[in-house]
DOTITOR-685519 format. One line per field, with one value per residue (C-alpha): residue in three letters; residue number from 1; x, y negated, z. Coordinates in steps of 0.2 Angstrom, whole numbers. Example, Ala and Ser with C-alpha at 12.3 -4.5 7.8 and 13.67 -1.06 7.14 Angstrom:
// DOTITOR-685519
resn (Ala; Ser)
resi (1; 2)
c1 (62; 68)
c2 (22; 5)
c3 (39; 36)
END
This chain:
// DOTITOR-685519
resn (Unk; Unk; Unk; Unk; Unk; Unk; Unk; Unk; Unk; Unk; Unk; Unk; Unk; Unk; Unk; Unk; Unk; Unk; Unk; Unk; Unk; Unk; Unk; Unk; Unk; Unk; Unk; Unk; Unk; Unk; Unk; Unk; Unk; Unk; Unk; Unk; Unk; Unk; Unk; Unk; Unk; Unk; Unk; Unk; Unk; Unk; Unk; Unk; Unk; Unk; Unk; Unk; Unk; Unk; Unk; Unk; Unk; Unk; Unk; Unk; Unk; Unk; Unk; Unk; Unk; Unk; Unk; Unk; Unk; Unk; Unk; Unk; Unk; Unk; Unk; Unk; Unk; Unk; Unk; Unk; Unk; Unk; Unk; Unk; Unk; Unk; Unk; Unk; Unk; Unk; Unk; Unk; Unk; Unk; Unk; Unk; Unk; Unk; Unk; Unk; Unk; Unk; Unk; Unk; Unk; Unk; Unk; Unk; Unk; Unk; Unk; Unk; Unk; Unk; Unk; Unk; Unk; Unk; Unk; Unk; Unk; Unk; Unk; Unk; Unk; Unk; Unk; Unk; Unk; Unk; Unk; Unk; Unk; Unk; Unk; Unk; Unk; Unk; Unk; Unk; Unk; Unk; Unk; Unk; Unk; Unk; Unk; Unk; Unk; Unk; Unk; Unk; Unk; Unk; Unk; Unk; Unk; Unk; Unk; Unk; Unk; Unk; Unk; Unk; Unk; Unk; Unk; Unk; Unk; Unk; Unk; Unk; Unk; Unk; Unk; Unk; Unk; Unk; Unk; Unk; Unk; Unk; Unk; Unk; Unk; Unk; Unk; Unk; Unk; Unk; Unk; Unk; Unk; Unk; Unk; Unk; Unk; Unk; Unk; Unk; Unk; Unk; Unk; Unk; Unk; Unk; Unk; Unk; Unk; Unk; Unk; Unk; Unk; Unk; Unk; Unk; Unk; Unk; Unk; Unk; Unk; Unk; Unk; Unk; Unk; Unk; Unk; Unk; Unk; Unk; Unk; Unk; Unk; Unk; Unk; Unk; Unk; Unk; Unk; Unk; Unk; Unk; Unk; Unk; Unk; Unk; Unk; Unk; Unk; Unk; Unk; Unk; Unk; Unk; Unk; Unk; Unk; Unk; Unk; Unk; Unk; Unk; Unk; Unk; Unk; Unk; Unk; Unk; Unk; Unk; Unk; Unk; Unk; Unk; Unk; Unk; Unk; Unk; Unk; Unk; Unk; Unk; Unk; Unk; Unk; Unk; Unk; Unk; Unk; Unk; Unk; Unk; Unk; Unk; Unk; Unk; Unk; Unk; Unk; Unk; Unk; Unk; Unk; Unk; Unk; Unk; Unk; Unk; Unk; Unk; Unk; Unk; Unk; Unk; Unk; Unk; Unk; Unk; Unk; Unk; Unk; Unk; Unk; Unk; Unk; Unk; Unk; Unk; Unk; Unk; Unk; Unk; Unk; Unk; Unk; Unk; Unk; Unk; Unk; Unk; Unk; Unk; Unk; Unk; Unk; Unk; Unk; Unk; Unk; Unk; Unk; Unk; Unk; Unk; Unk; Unk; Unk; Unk; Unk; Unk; Unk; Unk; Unk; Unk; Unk; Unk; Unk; Unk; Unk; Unk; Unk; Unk; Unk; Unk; Unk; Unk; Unk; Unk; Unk; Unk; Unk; Unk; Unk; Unk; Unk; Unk; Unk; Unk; Unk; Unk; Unk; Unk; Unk; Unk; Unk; Unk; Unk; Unk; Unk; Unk; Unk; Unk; Unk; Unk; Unk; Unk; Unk; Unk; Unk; Unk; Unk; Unk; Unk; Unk; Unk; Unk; Unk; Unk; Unk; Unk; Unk; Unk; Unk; Unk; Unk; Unk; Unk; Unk; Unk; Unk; Unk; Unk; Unk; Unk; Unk; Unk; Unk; Unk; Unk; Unk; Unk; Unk; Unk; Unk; Unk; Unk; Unk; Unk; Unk; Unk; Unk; Unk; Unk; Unk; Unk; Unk; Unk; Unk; Unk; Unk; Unk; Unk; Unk; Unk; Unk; Unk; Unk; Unk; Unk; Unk; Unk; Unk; Unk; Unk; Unk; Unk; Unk; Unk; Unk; Unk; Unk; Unk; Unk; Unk; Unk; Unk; Unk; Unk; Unk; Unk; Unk; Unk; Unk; Unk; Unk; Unk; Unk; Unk; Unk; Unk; Unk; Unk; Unk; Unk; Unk; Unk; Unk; Unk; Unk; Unk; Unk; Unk; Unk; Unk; Unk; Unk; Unk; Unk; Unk; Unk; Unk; Unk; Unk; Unk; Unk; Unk; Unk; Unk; Unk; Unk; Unk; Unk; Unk; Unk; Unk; Unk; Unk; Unk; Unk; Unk; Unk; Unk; Unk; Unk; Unk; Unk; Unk; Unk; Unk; Unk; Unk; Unk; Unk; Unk; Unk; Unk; Unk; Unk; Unk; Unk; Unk; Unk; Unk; Unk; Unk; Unk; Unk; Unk; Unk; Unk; Unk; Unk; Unk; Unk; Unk; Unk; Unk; Unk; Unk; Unk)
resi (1; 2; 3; 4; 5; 6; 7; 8; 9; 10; 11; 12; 13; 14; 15; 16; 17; 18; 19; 20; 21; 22; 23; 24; 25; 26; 27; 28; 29; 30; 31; 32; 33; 34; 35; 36; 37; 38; 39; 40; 41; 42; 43; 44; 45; 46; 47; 48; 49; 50; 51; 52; 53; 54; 55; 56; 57; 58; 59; 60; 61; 62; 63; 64; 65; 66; 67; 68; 69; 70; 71; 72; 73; 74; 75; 76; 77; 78; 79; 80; 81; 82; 83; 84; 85; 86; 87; 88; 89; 90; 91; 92; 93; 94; 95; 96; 97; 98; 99; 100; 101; 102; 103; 104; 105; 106; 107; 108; 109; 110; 111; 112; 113; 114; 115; 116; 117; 118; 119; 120; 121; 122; 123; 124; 125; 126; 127; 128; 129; 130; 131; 132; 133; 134; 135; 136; 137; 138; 139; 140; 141; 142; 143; 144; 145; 146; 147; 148; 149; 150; 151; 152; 153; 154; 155; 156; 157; 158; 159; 160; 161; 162; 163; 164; 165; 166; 167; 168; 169; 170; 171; 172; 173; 174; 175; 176; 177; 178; 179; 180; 181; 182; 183; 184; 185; 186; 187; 188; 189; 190; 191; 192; 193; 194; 195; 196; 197; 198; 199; 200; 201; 202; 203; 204; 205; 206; 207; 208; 209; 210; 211; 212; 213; 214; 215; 216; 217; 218; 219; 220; 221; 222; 223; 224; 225; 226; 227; 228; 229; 230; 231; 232; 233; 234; 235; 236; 237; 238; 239; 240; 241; 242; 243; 244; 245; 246; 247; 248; 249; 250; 251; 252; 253; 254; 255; 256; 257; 258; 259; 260; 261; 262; 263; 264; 265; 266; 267; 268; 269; 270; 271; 272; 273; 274; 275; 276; 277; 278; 279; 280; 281; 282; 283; 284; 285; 286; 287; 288; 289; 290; 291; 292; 293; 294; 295; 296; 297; 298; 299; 300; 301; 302; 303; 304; 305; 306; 307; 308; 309; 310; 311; 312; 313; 314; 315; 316; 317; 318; 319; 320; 321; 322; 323; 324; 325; 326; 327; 328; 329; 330; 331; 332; 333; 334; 335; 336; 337; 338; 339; 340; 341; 342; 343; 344; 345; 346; 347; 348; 349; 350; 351; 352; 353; 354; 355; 356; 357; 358; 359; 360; 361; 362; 363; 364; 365; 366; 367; 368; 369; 370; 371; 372; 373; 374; 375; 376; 377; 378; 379; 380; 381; 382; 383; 384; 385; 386; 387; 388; 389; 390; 391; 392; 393; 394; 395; 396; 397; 398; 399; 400; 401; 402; 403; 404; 405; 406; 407; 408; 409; 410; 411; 412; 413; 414; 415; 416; 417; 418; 419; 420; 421; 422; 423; 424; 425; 426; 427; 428; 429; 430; 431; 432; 433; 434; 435; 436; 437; 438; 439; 440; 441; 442; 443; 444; 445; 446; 447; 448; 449; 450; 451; 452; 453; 454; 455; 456; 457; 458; 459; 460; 461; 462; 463; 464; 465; 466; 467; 468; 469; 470; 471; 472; 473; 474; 475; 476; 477; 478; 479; 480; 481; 482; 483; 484; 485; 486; 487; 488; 489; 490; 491; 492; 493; 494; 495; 496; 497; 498; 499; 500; 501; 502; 503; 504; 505; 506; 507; 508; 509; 510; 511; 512; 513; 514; 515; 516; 517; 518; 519; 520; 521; 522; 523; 524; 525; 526; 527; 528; 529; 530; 531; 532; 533; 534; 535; 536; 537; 538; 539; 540; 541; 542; 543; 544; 545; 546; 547; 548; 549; 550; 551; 552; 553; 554; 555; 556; 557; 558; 559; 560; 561; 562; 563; 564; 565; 566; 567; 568; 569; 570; 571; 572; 573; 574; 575; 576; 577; 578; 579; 580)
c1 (-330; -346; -334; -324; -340; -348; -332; -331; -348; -343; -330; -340; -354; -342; -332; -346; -355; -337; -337; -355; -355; -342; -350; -367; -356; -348; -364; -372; -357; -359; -378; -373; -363; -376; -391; -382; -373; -374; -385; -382; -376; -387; -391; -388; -400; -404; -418; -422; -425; -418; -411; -403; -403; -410; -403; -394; -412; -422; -411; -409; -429; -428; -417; -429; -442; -435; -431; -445; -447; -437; -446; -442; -431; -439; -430; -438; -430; -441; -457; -453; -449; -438; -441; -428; -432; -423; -419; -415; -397; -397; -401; -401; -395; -384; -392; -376; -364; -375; -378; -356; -356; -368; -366; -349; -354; -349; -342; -324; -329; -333; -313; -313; -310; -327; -331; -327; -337; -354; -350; -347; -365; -372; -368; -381; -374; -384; -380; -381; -389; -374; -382; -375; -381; -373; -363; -362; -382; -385; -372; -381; -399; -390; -383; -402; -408; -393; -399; -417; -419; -404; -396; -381; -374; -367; -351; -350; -335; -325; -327; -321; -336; -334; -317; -324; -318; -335; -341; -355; -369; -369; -384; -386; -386; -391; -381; -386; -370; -369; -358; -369; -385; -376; -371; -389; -397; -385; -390; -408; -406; -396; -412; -422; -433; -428; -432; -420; -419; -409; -405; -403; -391; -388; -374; -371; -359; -356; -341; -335; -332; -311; -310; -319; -310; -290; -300; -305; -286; -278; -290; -286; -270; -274; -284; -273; -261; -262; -253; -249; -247; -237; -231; -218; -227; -245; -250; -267; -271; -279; -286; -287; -305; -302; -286; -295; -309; -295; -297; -306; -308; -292; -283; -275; -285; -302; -305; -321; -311; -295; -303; -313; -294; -287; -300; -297; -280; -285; -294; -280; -265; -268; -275; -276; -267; -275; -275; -273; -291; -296; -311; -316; -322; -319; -315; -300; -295; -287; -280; -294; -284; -266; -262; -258; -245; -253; -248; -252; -249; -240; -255; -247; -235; -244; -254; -239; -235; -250; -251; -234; -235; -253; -244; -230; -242; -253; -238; -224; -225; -225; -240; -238; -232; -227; -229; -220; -229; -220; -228; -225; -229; -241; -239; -254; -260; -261; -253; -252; -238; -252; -262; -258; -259; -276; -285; -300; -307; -325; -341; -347; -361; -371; -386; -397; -410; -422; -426; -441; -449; -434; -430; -414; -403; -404; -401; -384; -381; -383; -372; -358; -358; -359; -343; -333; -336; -331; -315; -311; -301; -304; -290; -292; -294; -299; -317; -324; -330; -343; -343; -322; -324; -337; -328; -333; -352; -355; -360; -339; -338; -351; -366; -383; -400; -412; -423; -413; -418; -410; -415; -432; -438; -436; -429; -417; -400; -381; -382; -399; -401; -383; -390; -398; -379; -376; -393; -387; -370; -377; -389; -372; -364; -379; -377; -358; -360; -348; -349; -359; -353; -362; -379; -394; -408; -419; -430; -446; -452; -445; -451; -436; -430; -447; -448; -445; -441; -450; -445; -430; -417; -410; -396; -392; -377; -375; -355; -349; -361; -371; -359; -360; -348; -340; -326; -319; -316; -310; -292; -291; -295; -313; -315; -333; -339; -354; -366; -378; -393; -402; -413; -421; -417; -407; -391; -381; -364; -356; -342; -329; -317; -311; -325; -323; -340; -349; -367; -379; -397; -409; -426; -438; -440; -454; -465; -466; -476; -484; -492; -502; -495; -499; -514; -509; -497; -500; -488; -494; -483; -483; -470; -483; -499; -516; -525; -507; -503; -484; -481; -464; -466; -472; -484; -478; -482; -471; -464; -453; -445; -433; -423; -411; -396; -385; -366; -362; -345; -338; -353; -352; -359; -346; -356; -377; -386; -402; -404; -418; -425; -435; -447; -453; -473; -469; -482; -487; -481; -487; -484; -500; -501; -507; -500; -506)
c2 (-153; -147; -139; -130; -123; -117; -110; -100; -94; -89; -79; -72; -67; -58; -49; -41; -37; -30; -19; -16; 0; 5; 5; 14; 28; 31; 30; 44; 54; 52; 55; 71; 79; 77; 80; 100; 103; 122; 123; 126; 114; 102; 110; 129; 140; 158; 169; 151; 144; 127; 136; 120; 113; 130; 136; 151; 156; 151; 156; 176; 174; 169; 185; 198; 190; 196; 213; 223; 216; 233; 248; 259; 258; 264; 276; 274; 290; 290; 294; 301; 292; 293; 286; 281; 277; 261; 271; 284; 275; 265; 249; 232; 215; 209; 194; 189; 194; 185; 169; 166; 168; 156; 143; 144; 134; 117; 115; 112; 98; 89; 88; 79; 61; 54; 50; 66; 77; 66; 69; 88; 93; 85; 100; 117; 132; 147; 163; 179; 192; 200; 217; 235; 253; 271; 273; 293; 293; 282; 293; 310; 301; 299; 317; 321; 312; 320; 339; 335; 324; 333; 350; 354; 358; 378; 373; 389; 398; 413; 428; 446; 458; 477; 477; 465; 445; 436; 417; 415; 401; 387; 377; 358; 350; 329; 319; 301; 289; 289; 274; 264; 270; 266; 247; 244; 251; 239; 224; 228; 226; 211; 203; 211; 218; 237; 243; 251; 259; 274; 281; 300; 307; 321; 332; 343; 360; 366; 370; 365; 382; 380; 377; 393; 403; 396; 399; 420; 420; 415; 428; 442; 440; 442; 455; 472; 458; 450; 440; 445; 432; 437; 428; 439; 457; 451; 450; 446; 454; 442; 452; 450; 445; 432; 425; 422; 413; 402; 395; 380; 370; 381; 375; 381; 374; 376; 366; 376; 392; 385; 377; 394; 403; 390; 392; 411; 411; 398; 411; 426; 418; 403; 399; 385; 385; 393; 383; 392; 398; 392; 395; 386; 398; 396; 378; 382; 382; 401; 407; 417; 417; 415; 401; 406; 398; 393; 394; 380; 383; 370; 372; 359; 370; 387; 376; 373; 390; 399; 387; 393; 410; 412; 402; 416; 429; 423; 420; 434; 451; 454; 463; 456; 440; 438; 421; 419; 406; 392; 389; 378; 385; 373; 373; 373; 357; 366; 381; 391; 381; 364; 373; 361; 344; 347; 335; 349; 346; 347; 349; 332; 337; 351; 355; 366; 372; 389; 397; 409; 418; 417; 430; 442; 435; 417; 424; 433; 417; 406; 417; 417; 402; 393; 407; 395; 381; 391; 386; 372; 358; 340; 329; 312; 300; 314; 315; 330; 336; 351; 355; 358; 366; 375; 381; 392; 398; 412; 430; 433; 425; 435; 425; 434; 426; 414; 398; 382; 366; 364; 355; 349; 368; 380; 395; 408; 404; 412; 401; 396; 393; 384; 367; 377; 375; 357; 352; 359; 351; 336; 336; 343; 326; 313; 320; 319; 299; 303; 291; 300; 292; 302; 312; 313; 321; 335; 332; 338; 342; 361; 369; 376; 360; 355; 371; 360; 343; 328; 326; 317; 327; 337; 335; 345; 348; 353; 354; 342; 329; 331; 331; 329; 321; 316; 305; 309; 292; 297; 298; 318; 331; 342; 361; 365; 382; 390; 400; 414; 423; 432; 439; 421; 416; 401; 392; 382; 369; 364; 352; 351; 337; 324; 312; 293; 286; 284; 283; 289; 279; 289; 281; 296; 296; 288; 292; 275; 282; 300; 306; 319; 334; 335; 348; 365; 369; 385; 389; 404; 417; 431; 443; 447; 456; 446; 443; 441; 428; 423; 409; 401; 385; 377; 362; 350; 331; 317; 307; 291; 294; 282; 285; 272; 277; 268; 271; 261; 261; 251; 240; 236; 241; 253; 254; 258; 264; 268; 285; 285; 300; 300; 317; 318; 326; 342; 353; 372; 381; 397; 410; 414; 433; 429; 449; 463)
c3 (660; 652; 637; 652; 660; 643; 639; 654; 654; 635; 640; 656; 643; 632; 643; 650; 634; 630; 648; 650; 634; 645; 661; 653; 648; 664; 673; 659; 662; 684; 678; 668; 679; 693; 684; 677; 693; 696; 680; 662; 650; 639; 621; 624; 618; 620; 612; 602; 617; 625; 644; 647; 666; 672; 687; 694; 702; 685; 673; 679; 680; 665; 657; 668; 660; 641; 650; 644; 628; 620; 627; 612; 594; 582; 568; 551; 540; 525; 528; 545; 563; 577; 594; 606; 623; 628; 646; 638; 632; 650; 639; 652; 653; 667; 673; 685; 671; 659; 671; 671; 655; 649; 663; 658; 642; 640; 657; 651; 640; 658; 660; 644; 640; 642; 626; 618; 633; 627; 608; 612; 622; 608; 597; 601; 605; 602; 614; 609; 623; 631; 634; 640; 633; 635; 621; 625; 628; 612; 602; 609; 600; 584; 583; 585; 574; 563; 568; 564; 549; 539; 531; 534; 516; 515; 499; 486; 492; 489; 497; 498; 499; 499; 492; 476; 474; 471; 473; 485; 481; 491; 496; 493; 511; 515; 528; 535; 540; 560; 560; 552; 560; 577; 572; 566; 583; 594; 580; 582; 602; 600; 587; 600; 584; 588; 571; 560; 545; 539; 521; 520; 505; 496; 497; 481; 484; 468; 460; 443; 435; 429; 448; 451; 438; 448; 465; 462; 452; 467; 478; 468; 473; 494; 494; 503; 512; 529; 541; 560; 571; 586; 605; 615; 617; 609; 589; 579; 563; 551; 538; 519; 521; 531; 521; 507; 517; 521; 500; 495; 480; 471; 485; 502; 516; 517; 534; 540; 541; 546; 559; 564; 564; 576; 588; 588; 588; 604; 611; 608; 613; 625; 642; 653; 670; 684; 701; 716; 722; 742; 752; 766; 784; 798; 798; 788; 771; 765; 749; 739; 723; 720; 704; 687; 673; 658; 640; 626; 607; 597; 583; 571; 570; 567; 552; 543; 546; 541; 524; 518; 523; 513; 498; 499; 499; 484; 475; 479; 480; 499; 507; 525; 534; 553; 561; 577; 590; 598; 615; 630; 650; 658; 677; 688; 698; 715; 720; 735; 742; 742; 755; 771; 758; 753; 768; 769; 784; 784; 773; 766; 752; 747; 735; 730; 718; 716; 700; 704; 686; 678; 667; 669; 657; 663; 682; 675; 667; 681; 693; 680; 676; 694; 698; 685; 701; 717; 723; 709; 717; 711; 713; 723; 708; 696; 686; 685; 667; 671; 652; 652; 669; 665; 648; 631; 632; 620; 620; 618; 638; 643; 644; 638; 626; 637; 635; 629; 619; 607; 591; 598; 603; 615; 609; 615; 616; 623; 642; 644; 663; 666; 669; 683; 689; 684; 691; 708; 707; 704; 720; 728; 723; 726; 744; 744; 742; 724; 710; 694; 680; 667; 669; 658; 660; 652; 637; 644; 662; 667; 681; 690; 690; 700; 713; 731; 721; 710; 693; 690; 700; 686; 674; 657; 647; 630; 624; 617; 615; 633; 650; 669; 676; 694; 700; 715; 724; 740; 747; 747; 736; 737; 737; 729; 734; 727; 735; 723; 732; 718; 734; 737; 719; 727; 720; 734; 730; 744; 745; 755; 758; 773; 778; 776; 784; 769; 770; 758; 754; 741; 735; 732; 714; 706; 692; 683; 668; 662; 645; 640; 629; 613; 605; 602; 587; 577; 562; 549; 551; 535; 546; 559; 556; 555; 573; 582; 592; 598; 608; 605; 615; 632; 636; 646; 652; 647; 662; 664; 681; 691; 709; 718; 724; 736; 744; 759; 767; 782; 782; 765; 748; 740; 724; 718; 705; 697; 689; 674; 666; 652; 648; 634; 631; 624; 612; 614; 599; 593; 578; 570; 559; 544; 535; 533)
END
């Protein structure tokens, strides 16, 4: 009896030492799941540090916490620096995008058999920062940084001068590689070390001289020819000088200059189409301008073209070459017909700006280029460009000298005073309720920009690298008309559309930060006479400016945003005589 009993106590005894490693590991599993409920996973790490168990509330804490940690990248080139402003390329984390992503971590190994989930949150998992920049903005700094810290090589070339063949001397150039500069800037944010560092190279032009020698053989052999290019009625000359500009290397196809003719030919022969021009008075829409075809150029084809017609003229004895365009009609996207589609019912944004002191050329400027705007049709769905809409700014389309920046100065330049325009169309749209999904601001403080309004309310441009840009979400299309008063020196946008209820919220801006200009620069200048002074450049305070702005809809949030700017202090610059 006593051998039955100790025998089922044995057995008692075992079977729970055999169920009880069991039972401890459903219990630390029930305990595990309870105790990271709603919080991140057991050994995950971020920024080498252990975030596990933090909560939805603690952990985006947490990531605004690491938020200003990168103010500024630093650019090492050489000797020389270069400072990005994290704002500047809309540099931020996420925290709700973040917090999914990391609380997603592990959870699946939950679903697992029990003793492979304990076995897998025993392995660490280190996160990388998941983090958002503007690519445009961020590629815009690099081309800067290109513009300021290299040369642009100028290649020895042939060239016919006063009727003579002859090789013009080039000039060595450096370059830096963009690609490479733009993967360590996004690496440095990631390491949240935001310092980088960038090798600039040489660039040698010269020519080997049996390649110069077969390059004036073959030039020779241009000079007195020409080719006519010709569609339906209309024909370009393209002199000798120019054909053999069009040699490179002893070779047909000299890219610079080939590019250079197929932006004149461009230029000759096509045109975009031409939407039909409304106006809206009288609480109706009317036809101003009637619509136009356009005409494209199939330039692949003209390419080939113009290589075998040059190679027949360097190698035959023909003096002249015609080249026949083919071209396709482009139909407009509105014409008079779309009149009673449009949905233009009512006003539902408009902006303004002023320009007082500013000089003649940039008030001809500003009313030509806002005439580009009035009556342009944007397309339900359709974003904006203000750079394509805006089109080609050069003496040829009529724009005159006044103040840019460009290249870190102010100088005169063909269309300074057009972002007076975008400027305006921008306020015009921030009233509208529109989504802006590019903008930036200006590099320094400017006045006009400032007559009525705080800092931060302008946008510039710069084609190609610099662009405003406006999506029309609505269900109906949108009529801008443009208003120029030279008398009050006052540039209006309206927009007109069909009103959906939106409502617009705008925070004042707010000046988060200022700096002082630096101290007076004054260059030596041998061209002017001794004792004259030439100012060339404006102080002006630095500022980091931010406004809010929100678009409501049907009681809800349609979407919001915060707009930075980012001006930089900017140094007086003056020309010093130092002749006679």
């Amino acid at each position: 009896m006593n051998d039955e009993n100790n025998y089922k106590l044995n057995f008692n005894f075992l079977l729970l030492l055999f169920i009880f490693p069991f039972l401890l590991l459903i219990f630390s599993e029930v305990s595990l799941r309870a105790l990271y409920k709603n919080k991140i996973s057991p050994n995950v790490y971020l920024y080498r540090q252990d975030i596990s168990g933090l909560s939805k509330k603690d952990f985006i804490s947490f990531i605004n916490s690491r938020k200003s940690i990168v103010d500024v990248i630093t650019v090492y080139i050489g000797n020389d620096t270069y400072k990005i402003d994290a704002d500047t390329i809309d540099f931020h984390i996420d925290p709700e995008e973040y917090w999914n992503f990391a609380y997603a971590i592990n959870k699946d190994y939950f679903k697992k058999p029990l003793s492979l989930s304990m076995l897998s949150l025993n392995k660490k998992t280190d996160l990388l920062p998941i983090i958002d920049i503007d690519a445009d903005a961020l590629n815009s700094e690099i081309e800067k940084i290109s513009i300021v810290f290299t040369t642009p090589p100028l290649f020895e070339r042939v060239a016919l001068v006063d009727g003579q063949i002859k090789i013009v001397s080039g000039k060595n150039g450096s370059g830096l590689d963009a690609e490479r500069l733009r993967q360590d800037i996004v690496a440095s944010l990631y390491s949240q070390k935001p310092e980088v560092r960038v090798k600039v190279f040489p660039i040698e032009t010269g020519l080997p001289e049996d390649e110069k020698a077969s390059l004036i053989q073959r030039a020779e052999k241009l000079v007195g020819k020409n080719i006519v290019i010709t569609l339906e009625k209309d024909e370009y000359i393209v002199p000798d000088t120019e054909l053999v500009g069009l040699l490179n290397n002893g070779v047909v196809k000299n890219d610079t200059s080939f590019d250079l003719l197929t932006k004149q030919v461009s230029g000759v022969f096509e045109k975009d189409p031409k939407d039909s021009v409304f106006i809206f008075e009288g609480g109706r829409v009317s036809e101003f301008v009637p619509s136009e075809e356009g005409v494209q150029v199939d330039m692949n084809d003209f390419n080939k073209a113009l290589i075998t017609s040059l190679e027949e003229l360097i190698d035959g004895e023909a003096s002249s070459k015609t080249i026949g365009l083919n071209y396709t009609t482009m139909p407009p996207k509105i014409s008079t017909g779309d009149i009673n589609n449009l949905g233009i019912n009512e006003r539902v944004g408009s902006g303004y700006s002023t320009f007082k002191g500013s000089i003649p050329s940039r008030i001809h400027n500003i009313r030509l280029a806002a005439s580009k705007f009035n009556g342009v049709l944007i397309s339900p769905g359709e974003t904006l460009s203000f750079n394509k809409t805006l089109g080609d700014v050069s003496k040829v389309t009529g724009y005159q000298p006044a103040y840019i920046i460009k290249d870190g100065q102010t100088i005169l330049g063909d269309g300074g005073g057009v972002c007076q325009v975008s400027t305006t169309l921008f306020r015009a749209a921030l009233d509208a309720g529109l989504p802006i999904t590019e903008r930036r601001s200006h590099s320094y403080r400017v006045g006009y920009y400032e007559q009525g309004f705080p800092p931060g309310l302008d946008a510039t441009v710069f084609d190609p690298s610099t662009d405003l840009k406006i999506k029309n979400d609505t269900e109906h299309y949108l009529l801008i008309q443009t208003m120029f008063n030279e008398k009050e020196n006052k540039l209006t946008f309206d927009l007109y559309g069909s009103g959906d209820g939106r409502i617009v919220t705008l925070s004042d801006p707010v000046i988060t930060s200022s700096s002082p200009p630096p101290e007076d620069l004054y260059i030596d200048d041998p061209t002017l006479k001794a004792g004259v002074v030439k100012q060339i450049d404006y102080k002006a305070w630095g500022a980091k400016a931010h406004f809010n702005y929100k678009v409501e809809k049907n009681g809800g949030v349609l979407f919001e945003k915060i707009f930075y700017s980012n001006y930089q202090p900017w140094q007086a610059k003056f020309l010093r005589g130092t002749g006679e």
